[in-house]
C-alpha positions in Angstrom: -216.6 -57.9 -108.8 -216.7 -61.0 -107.0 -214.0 -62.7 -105.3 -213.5 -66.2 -106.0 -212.6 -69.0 -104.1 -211.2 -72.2 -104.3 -212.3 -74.4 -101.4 -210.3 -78.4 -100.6 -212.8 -81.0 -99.6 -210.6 -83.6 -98.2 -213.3 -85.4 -97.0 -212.2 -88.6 -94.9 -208.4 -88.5 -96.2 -204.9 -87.6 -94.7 -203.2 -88.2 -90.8 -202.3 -85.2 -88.5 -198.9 -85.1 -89.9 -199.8 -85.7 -93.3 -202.2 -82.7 -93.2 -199.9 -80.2 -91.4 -197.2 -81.0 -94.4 -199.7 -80.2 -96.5 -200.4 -77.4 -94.7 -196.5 -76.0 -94.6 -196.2 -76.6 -98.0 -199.1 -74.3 -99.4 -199.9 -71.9 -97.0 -196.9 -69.8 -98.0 -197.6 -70.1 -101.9 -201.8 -69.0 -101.8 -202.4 -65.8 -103.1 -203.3 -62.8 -101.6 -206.5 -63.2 -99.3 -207.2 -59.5 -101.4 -207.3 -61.4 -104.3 -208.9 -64.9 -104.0 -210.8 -66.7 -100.8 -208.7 -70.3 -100.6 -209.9 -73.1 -98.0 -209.5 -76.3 -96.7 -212.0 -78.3 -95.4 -210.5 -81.1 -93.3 -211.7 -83.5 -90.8 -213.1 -82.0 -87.4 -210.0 -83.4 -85.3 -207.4 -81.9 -87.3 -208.9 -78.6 -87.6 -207.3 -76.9 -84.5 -203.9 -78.2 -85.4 -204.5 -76.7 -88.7 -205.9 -73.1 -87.9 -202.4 -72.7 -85.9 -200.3 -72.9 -89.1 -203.1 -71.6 -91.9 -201.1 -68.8 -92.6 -202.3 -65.1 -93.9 -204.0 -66.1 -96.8 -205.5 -70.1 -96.2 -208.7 -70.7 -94.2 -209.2 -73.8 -92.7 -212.9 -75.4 -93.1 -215.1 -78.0 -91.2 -216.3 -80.6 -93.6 -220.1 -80.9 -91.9 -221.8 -79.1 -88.4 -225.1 -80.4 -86.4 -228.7 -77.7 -86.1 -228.0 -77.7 -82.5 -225.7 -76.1 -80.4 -225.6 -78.3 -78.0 -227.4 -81.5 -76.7 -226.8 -85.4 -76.3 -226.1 -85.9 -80.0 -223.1 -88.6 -80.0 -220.4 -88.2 -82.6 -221.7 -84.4 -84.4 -220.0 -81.2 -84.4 -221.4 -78.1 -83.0 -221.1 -74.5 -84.8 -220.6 -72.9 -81.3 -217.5 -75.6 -80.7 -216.2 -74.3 -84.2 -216.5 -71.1 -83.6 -214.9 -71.5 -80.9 -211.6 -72.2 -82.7 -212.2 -69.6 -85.0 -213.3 -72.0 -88.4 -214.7 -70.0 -91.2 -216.4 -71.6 -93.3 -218.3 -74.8 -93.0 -219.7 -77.0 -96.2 -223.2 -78.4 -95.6 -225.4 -80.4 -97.8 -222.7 -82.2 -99.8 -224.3 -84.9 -102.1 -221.9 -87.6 -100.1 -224.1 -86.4 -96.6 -227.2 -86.6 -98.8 -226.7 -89.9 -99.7 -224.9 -91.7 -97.3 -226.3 -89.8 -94.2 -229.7 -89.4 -95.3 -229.7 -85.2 -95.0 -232.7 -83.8 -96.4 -233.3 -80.3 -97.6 -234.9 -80.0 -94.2 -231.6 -80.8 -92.5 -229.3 -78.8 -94.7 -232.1 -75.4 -94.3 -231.3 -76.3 -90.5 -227.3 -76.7 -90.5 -227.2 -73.0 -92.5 -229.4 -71.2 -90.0 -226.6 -73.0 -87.1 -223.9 -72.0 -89.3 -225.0 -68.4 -89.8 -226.3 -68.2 -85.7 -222.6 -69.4 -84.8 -220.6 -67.0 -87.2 -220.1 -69.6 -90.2 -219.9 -68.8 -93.8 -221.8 -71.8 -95.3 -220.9 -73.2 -98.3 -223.5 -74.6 -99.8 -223.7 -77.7 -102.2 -226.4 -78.9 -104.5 -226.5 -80.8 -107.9 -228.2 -83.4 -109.7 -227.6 -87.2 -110.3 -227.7 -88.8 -113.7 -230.6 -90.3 -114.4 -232.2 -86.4 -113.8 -230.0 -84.2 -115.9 -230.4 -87.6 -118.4 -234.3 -87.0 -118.1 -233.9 -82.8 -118.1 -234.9 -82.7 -114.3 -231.7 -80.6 -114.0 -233.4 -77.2 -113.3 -236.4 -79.1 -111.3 -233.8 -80.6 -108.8 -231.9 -76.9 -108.5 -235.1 -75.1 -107.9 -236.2 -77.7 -105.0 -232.6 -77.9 -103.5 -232.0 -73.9 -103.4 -236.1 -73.0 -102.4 -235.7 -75.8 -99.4 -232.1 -74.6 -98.4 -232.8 -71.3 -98.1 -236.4 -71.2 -96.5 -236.2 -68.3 -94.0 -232.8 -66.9 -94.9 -232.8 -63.2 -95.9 -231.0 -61.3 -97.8 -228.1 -60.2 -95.2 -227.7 -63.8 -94.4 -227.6 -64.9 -98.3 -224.3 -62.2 -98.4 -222.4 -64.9 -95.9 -222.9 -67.6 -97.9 -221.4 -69.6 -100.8 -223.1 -71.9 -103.1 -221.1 -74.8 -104.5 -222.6 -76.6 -107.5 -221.5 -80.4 -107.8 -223.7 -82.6 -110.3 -223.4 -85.7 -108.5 -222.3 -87.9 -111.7 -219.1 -85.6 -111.8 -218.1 -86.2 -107.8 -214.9 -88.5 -107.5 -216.1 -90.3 -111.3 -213.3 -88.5 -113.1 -216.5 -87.2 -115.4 -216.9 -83.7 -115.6 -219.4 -81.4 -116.6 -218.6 -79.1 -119.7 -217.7 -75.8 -118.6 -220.6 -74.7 -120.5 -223.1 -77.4 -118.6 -221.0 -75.8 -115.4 -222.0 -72.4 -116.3 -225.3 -73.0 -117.7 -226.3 -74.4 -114.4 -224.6 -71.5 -112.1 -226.4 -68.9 -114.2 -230.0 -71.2 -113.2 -228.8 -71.2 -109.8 -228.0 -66.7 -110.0 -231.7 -66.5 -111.3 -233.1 -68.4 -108.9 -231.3 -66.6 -106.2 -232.2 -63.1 -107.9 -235.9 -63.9 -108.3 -236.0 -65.0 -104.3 -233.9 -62.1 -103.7 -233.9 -59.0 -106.0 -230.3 -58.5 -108.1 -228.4 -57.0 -105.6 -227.7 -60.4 -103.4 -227.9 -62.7 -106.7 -225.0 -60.4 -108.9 -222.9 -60.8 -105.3 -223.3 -64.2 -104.4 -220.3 -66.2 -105.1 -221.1 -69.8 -107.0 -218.3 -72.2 -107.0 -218.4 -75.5 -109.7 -217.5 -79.1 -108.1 -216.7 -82.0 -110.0 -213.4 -83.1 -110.8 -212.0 -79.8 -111.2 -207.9 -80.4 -111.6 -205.4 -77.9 -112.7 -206.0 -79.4 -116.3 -209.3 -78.3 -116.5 -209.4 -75.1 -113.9 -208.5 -72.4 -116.0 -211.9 -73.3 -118.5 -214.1 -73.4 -115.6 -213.4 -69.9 -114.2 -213.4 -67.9 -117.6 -217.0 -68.6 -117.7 -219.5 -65.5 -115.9 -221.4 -67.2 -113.6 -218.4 -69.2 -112.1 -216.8 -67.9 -109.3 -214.3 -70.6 -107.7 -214.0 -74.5 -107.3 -215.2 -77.0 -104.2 -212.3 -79.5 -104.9 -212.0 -82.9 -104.1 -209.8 -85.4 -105.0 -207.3 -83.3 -106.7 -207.2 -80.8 -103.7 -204.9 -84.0 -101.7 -201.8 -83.0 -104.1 -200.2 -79.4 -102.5 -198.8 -78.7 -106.2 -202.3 -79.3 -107.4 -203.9 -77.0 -104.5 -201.0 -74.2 -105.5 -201.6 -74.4 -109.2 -205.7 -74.1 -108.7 -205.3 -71.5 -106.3 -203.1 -69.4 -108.3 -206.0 -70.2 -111.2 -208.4 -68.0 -110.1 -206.6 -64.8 -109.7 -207.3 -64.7 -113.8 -210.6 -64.8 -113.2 
């Protein structure tokens, strides 16, 4: 059986004290850590203040890390710096970094073998724009994104690390994919993963949908087989939302 998990994303919203209300409002209603993984991935600053009140059963994530350690590399995040306040997972190659930053399946291939040096469980994002699933480049785009992200990674490291699905048309549009599309595409992404991996790592590695997920649509989402939690944006701001998502998955 795999455990799932519901990751936040609160990308570049919320103050200190807006976040550590959040924080005080949810971190006593998540379900058992035995049950379901829940996260929330907030902005680098207001990570430490975060960790201190996370609770038994939330994990606080980073949002992005650099492929160094170290170095003269204004304005980036190391893994060894969140390490170092004891962050556990850390999302890389979200379709926002792609685009707006320029990150290549180069850089994201880089950031997980950082991640996985420094202790980090990855959480890996990949997905297709329109115009491709439009012109049935879906599978194409998966094959490139997953072969280029995990060039060198072996099968011990594949077991730290969670794969989030987001077709890029469904990120922040209100659009979402069917849960059927959802699934569809997570089953590609377990095949892919089994034939670079043998069955073992691919039946154990959790996949996660992102795309709008709200408590509206939550419940659909995880009833499918190859969907094993949700990379939440938007709707991952509201603590009621967060609660009620949360709680979701321990139907699955």
């Amino acid at each position: 059986m795999r455990k799932p998990i519901i990751a936040g994303n609160w990308k570049m919203f919320k103050t200190r004290d807006e976040a550590i209300a959040f924080i005080y409002k949810v971190s006593e209603a998540m379900p058992s850590i035995k049950e379901v993984d829940t996260v929330i991935c907030a902005q680098a600053p207001m990570m430490r203040c975060l960790i201190k009140r996370q609770g038994e059963n939330l994990r606080i994530g980073a949002q992005n890390l650099y492929y160094e350690d170290e170095g003269a590399f204004t304005g980036e995040v190391s893994g060894s710096l969140l390490n170092s306040y004891n962050v556990e997972y850390v999302i890389i190659g979200h379709s926002e970094r792609r685009n707006y930053f320029n990150e290549t399946d180069e850089m994201v291939n880089k950031k997980i073998k950082a991640a996985l040096r420094n202790d980090l469980r990855p959480i890996v994002c990949v997905g297709e724009h329109l115009e491709e699933r439009e012109n049935n480049l879906t599978n194409q785009v998966l094959t490139t994104q997953i072969k280029g992200a995990f060039e060198g990674i072996s099968a011990i490291e594949m077991e730290q690390i969670v794969i989030a699905y987001e077709p890029i048309w469904a990120i922040g549009t209100g659009k979402t994919a069917t849960s059927e599309q959802a699934n569809e595409s997570c089953g590609y992404i377990r095949e892919l993963v089994r034939e670079l991996y043998g069955s073992i790592v691919a039946d154990g590695i959790r996949i996660q949908y992102g795309g709008s997920v709200k408590p509206e649509n939550i419940d659909e989402l995880l009833a499918k087989e190859h969907i094993d939690g949700a990379l939440i944006g938007g709707a991952s701001l509201d603590p009621d939302k967060f609660i009620a998502m949360a709680n979701a998955a321990t139907k699955k």
